[in-house]
VMD Tcl script that builds the backbone (N, CA, C; Angstrom):
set m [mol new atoms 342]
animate dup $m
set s [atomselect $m all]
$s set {name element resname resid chain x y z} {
  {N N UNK 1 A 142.296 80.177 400.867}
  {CA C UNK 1 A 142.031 78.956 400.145}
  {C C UNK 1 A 140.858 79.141 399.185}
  {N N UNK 2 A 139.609 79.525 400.019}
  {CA C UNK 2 A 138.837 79.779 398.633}
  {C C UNK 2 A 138.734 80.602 397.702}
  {N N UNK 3 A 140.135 81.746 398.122}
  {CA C UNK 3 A 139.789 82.935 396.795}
  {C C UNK 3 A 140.937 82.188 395.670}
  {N N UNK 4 A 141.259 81.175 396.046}
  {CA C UNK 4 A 142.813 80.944 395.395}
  {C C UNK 4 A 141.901 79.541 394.252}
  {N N UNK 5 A 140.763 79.179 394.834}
  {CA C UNK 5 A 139.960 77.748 394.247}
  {C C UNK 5 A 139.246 78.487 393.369}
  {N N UNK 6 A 138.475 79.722 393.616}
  {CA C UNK 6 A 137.626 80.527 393.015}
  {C C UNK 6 A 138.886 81.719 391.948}
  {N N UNK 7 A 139.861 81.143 392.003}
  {CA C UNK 7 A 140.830 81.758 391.044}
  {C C UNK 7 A 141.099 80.878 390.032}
  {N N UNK 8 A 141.523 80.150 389.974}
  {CA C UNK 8 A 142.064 78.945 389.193}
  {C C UNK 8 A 140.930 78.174 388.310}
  {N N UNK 9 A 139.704 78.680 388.795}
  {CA C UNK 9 A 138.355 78.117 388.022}
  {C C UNK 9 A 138.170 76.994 388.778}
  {N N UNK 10 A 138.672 76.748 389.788}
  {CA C UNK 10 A 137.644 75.119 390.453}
  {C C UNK 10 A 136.437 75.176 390.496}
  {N N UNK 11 A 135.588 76.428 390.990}
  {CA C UNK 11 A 134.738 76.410 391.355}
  {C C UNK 11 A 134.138 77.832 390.887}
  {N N UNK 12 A 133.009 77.635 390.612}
  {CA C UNK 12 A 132.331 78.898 389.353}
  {C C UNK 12 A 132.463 80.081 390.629}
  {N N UNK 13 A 131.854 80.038 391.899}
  {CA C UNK 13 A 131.809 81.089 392.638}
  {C C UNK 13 A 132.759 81.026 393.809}
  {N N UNK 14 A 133.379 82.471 394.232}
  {CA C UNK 14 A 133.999 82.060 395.762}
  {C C UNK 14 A 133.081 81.256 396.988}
  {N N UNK 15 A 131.315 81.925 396.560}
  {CA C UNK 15 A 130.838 81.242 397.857}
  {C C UNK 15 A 130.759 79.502 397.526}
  {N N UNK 16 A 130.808 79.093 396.353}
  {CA C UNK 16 A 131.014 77.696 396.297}
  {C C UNK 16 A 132.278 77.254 396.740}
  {N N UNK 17 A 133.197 77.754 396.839}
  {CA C UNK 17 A 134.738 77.163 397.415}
  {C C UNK 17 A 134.619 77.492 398.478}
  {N N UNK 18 A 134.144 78.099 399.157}
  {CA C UNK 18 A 133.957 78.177 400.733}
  {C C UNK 18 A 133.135 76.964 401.121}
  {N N UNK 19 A 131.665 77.268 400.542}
  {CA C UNK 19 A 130.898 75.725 401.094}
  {C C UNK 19 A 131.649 74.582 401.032}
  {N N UNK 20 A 132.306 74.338 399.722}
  {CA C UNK 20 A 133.310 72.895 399.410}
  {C C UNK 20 A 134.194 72.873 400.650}
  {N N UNK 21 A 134.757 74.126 400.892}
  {CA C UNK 21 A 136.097 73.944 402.113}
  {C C UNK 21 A 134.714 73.806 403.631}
  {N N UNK 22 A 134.412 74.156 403.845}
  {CA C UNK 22 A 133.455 74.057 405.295}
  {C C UNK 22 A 133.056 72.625 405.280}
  {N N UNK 23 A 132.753 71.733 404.291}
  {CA C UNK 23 A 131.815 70.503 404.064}
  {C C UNK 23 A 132.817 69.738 403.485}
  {N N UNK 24 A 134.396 70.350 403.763}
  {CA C UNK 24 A 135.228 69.347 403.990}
  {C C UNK 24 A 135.929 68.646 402.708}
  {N N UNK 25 A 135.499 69.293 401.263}
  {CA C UNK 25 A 135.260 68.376 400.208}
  {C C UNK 25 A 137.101 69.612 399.761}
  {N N UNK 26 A 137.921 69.604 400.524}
  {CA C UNK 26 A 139.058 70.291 400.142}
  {C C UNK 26 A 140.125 69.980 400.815}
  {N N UNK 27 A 141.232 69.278 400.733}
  {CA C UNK 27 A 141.918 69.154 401.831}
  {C C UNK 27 A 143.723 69.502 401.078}
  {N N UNK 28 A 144.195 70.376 401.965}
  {CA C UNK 28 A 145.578 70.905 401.701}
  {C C UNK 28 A 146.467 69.891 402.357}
  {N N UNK 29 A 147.637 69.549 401.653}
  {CA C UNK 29 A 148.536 68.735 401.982}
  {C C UNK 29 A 148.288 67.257 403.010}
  {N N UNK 30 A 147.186 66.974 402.491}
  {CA C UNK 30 A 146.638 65.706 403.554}
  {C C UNK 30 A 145.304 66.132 404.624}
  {N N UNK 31 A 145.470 67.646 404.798}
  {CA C UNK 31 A 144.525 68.253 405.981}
  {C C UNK 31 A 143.594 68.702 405.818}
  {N N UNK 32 A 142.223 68.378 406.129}
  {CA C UNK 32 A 141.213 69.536 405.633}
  {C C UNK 32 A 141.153 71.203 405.688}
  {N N UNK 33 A 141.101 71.623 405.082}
  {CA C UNK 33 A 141.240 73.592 404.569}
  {C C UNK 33 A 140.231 74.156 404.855}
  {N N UNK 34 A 140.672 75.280 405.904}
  {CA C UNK 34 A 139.190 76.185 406.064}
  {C C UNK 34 A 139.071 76.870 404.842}
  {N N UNK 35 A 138.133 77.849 404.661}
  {CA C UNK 35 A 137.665 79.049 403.729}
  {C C UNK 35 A 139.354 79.802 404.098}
  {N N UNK 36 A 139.935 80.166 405.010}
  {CA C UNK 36 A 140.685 81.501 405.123}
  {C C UNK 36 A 142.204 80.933 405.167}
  {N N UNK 37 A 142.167 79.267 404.980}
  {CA C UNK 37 A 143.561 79.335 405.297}
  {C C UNK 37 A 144.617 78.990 403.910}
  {N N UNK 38 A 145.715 79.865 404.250}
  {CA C UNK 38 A 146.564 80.218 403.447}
  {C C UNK 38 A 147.083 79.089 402.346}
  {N N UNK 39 A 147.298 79.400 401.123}
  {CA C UNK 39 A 148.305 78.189 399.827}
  {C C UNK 39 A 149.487 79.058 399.810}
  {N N UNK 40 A 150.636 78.126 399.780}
  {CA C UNK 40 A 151.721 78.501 399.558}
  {C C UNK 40 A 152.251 77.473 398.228}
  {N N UNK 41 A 153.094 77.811 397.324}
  {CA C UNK 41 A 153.819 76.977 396.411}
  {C C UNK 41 A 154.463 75.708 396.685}
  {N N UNK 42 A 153.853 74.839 395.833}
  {CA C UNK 42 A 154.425 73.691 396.197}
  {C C UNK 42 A 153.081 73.080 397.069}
  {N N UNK 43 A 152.122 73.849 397.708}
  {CA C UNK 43 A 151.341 72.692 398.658}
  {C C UNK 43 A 150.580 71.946 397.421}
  {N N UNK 44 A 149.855 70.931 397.715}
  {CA C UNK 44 A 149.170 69.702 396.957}
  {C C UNK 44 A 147.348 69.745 397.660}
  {N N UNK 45 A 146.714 70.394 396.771}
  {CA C UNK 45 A 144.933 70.478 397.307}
  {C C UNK 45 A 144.394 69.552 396.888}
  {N N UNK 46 A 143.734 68.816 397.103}
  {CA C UNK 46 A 142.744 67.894 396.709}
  {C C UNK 46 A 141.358 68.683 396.817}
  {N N UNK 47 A 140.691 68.649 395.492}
  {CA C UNK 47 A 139.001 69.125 395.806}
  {C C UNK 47 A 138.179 68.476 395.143}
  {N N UNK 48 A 137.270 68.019 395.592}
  {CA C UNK 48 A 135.862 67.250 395.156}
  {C C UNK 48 A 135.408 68.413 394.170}
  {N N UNK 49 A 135.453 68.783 392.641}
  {CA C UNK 49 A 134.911 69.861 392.247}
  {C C UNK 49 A 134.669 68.862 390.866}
  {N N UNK 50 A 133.002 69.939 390.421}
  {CA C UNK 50 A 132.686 69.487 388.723}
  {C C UNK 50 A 133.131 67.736 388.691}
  {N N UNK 51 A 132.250 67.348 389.643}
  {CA C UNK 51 A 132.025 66.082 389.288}
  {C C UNK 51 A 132.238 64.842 389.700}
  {N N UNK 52 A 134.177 65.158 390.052}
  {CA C UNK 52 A 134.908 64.401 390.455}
  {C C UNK 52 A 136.244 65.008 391.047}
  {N N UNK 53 A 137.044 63.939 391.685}
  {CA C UNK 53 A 138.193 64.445 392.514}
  {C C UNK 53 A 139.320 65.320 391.594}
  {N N UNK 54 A 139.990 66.217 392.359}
  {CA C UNK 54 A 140.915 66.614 391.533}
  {C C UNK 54 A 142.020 67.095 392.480}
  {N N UNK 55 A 143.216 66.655 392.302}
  {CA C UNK 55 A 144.065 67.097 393.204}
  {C C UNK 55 A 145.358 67.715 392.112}
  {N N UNK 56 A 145.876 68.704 392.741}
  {CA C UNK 56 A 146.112 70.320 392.287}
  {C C UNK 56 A 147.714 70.555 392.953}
  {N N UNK 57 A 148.745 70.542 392.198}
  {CA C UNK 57 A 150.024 71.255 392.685}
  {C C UNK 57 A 150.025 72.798 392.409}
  {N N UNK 58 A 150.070 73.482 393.862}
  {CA C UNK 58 A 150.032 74.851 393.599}
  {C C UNK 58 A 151.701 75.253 393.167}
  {N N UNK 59 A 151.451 76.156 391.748}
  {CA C UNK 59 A 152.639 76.712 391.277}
  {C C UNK 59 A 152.921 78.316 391.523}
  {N N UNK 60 A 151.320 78.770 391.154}
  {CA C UNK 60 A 151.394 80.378 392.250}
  {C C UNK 60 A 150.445 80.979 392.679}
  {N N UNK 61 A 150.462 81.590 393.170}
  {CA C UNK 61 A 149.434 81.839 394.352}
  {C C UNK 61 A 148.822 82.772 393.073}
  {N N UNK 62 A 147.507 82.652 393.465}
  {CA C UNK 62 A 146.529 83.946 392.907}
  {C C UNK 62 A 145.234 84.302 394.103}
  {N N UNK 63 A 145.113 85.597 393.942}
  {CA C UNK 63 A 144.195 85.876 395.048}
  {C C UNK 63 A 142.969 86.546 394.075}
  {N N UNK 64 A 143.193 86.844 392.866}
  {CA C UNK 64 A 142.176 87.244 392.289}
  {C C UNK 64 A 141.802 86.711 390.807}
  {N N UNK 65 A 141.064 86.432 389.919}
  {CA C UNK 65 A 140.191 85.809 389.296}
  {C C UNK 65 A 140.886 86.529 388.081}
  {N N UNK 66 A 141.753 85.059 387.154}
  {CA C UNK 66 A 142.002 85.328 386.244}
  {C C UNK 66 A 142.021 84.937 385.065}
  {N N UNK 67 A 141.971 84.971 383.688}
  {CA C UNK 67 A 142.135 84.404 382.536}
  {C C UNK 67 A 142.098 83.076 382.688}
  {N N UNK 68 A 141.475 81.922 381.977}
  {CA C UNK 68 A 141.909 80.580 382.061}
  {C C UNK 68 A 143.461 80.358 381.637}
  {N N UNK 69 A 143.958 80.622 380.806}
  {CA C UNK 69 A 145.298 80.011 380.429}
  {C C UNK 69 A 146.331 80.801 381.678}
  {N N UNK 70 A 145.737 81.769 382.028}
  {CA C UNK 70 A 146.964 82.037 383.230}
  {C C UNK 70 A 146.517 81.289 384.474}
  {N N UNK 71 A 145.059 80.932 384.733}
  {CA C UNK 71 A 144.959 80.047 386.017}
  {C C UNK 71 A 145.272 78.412 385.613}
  {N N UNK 72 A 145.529 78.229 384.464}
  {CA C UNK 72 A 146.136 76.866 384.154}
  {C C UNK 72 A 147.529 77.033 384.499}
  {N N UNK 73 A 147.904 77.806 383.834}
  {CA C UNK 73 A 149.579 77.979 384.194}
  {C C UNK 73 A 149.901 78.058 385.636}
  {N N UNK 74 A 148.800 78.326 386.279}
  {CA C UNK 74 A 149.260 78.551 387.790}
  {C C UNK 74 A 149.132 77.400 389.019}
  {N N UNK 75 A 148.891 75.989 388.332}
  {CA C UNK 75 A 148.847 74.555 389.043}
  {C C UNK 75 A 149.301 73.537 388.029}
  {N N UNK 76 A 149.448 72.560 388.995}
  {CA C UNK 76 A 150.116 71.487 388.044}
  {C C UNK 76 A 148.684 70.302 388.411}
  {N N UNK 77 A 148.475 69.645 387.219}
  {CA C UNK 77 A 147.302 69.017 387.289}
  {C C UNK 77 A 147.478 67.956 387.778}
  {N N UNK 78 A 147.088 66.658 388.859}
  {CA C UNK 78 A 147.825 65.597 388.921}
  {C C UNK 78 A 146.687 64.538 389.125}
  {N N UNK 79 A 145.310 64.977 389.169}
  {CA C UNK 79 A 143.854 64.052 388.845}
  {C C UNK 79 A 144.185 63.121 388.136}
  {N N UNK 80 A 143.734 62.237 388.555}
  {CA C UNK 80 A 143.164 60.700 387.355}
  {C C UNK 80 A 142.115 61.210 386.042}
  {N N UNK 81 A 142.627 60.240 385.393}
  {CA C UNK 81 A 141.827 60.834 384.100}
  {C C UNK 81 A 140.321 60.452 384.375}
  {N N UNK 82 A 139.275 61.333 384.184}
  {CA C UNK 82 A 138.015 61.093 384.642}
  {C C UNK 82 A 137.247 59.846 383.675}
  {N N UNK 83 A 136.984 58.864 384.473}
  {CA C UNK 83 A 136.087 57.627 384.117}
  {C C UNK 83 A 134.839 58.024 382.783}
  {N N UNK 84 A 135.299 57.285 382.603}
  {CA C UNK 84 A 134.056 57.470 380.946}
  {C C UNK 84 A 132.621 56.572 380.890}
  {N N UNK 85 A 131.729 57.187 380.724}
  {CA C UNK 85 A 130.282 56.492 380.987}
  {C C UNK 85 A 130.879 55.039 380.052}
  {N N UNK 86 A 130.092 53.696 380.434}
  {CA C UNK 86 A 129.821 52.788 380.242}
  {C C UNK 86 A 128.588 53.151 378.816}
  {N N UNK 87 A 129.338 52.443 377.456}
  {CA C UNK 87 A 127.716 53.286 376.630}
  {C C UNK 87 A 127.053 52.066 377.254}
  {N N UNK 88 A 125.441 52.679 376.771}
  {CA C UNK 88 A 124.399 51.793 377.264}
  {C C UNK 88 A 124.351 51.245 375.638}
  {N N UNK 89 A 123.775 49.852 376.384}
  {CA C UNK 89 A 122.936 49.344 375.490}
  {C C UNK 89 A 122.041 50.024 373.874}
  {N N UNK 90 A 122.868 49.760 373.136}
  {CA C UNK 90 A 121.821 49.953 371.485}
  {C C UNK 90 A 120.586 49.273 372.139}
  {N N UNK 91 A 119.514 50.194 371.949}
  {CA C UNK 91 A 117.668 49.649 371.261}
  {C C UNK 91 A 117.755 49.517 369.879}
  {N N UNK 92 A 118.238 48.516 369.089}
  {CA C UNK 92 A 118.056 48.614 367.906}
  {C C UNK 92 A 116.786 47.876 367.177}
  {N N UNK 93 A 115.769 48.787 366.415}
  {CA C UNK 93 A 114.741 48.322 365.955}
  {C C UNK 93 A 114.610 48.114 364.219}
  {N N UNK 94 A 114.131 47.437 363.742}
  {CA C UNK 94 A 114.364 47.624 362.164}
  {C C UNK 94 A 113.547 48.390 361.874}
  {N N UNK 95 A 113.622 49.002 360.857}
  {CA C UNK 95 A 112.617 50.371 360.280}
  {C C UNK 95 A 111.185 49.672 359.901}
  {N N UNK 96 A 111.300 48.600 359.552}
  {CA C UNK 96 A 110.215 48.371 358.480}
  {C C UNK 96 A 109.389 47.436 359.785}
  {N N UNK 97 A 109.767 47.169 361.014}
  {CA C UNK 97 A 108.610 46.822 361.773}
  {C C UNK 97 A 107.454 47.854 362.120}
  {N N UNK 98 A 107.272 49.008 361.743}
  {CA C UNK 98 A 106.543 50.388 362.123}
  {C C UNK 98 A 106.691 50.625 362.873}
  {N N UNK 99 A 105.742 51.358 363.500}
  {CA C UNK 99 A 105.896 52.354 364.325}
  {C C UNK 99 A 106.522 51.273 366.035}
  {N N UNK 100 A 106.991 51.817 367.242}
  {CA C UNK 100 A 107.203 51.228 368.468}
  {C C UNK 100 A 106.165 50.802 369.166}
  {N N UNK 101 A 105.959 49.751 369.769}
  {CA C UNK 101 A 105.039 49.396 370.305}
  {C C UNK 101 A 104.787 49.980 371.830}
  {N N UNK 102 A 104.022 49.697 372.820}
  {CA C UNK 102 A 103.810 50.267 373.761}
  {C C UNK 102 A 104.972 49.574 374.622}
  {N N UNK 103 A 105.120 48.151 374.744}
  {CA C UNK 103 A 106.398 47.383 375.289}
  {C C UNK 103 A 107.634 48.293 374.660}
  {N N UNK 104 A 107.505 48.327 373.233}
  {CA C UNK 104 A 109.299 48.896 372.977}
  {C C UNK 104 A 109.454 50.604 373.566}
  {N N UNK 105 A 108.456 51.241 373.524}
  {CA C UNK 105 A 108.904 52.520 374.034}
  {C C UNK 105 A 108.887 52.340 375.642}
  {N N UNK 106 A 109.005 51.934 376.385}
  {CA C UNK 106 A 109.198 51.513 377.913}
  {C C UNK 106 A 110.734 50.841 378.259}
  {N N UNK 107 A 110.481 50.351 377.089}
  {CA C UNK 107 A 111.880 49.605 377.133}
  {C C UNK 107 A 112.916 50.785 377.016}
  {N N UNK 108 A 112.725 51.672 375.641}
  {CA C UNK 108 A 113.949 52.628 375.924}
  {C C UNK 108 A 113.304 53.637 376.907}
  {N N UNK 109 A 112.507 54.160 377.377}
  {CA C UNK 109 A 112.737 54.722 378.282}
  {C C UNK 109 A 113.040 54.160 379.442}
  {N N UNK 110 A 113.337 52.787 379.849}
  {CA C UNK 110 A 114.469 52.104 380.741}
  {C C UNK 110 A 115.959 52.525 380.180}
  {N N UNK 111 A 116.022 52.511 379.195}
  {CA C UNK 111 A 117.385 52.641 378.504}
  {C C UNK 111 A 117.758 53.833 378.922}
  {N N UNK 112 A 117.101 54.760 378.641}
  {CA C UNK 112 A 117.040 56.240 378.949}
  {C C UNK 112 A 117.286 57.209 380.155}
  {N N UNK 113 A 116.976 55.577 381.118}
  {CA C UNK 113 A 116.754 56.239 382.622}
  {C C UNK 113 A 115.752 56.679 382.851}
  {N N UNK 114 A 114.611 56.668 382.247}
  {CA C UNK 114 A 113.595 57.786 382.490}
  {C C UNK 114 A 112.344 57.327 383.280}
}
mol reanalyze $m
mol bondsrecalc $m
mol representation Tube
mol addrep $m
């Protein structure tokens, strides 16, 4: 399972598709997936990877690390399209008030998250 996640590009390293499968964040055909256990064609993976969920029709097995367009070719994609940030709020200031005041730069760095 994880050389086949660490094939397909789920996950940048094999030891990251192992941690994901141990901590559960992988589950084959409904079941959670160790590190060692086997994909066959046709099973359906679900993995918590890069961000968000993604669940995966296996089309062929790969055991070793290949090209992107051949590890695309080798699942069928069946994820939800990933949620799009909410934009934040415009700070819009007019030019000709000068420079930001000590209130307006607080304010966008609320905006900012910061």
């Amino acid at each position: 399972m994880d050389r086949w996640l660490w094939a397909v590009r789920l996950y940048k390293t094999r030891s990251e598709a192992t941690a994901a499968c141990r901590a559960n964040h992988v589950r084959v055909n409904g079941l959670p997936a160790k590190p060692a256990s086997s994909v066959r064609v046709g099973d359906r993976v679900e993995a918590r990877a890069q961000g968000r969920e993604r669940v995966l029709e296996v089309v062929d097995v790969l055991d070793k690390r290949v090209s992107a367009k051949v590890a695309a070719e080798s699942h069928v994609d069946h994820s939800p399209p990933p949620l799009r940030d909410a934009e934040a709020p415009a700070f819009l200031r007019d030019p000709a008030d000068g420079r930001p005041t000590k209130r307006d730069r607080r304010r966008l760095d609320r905006l900012r998250g910061r």
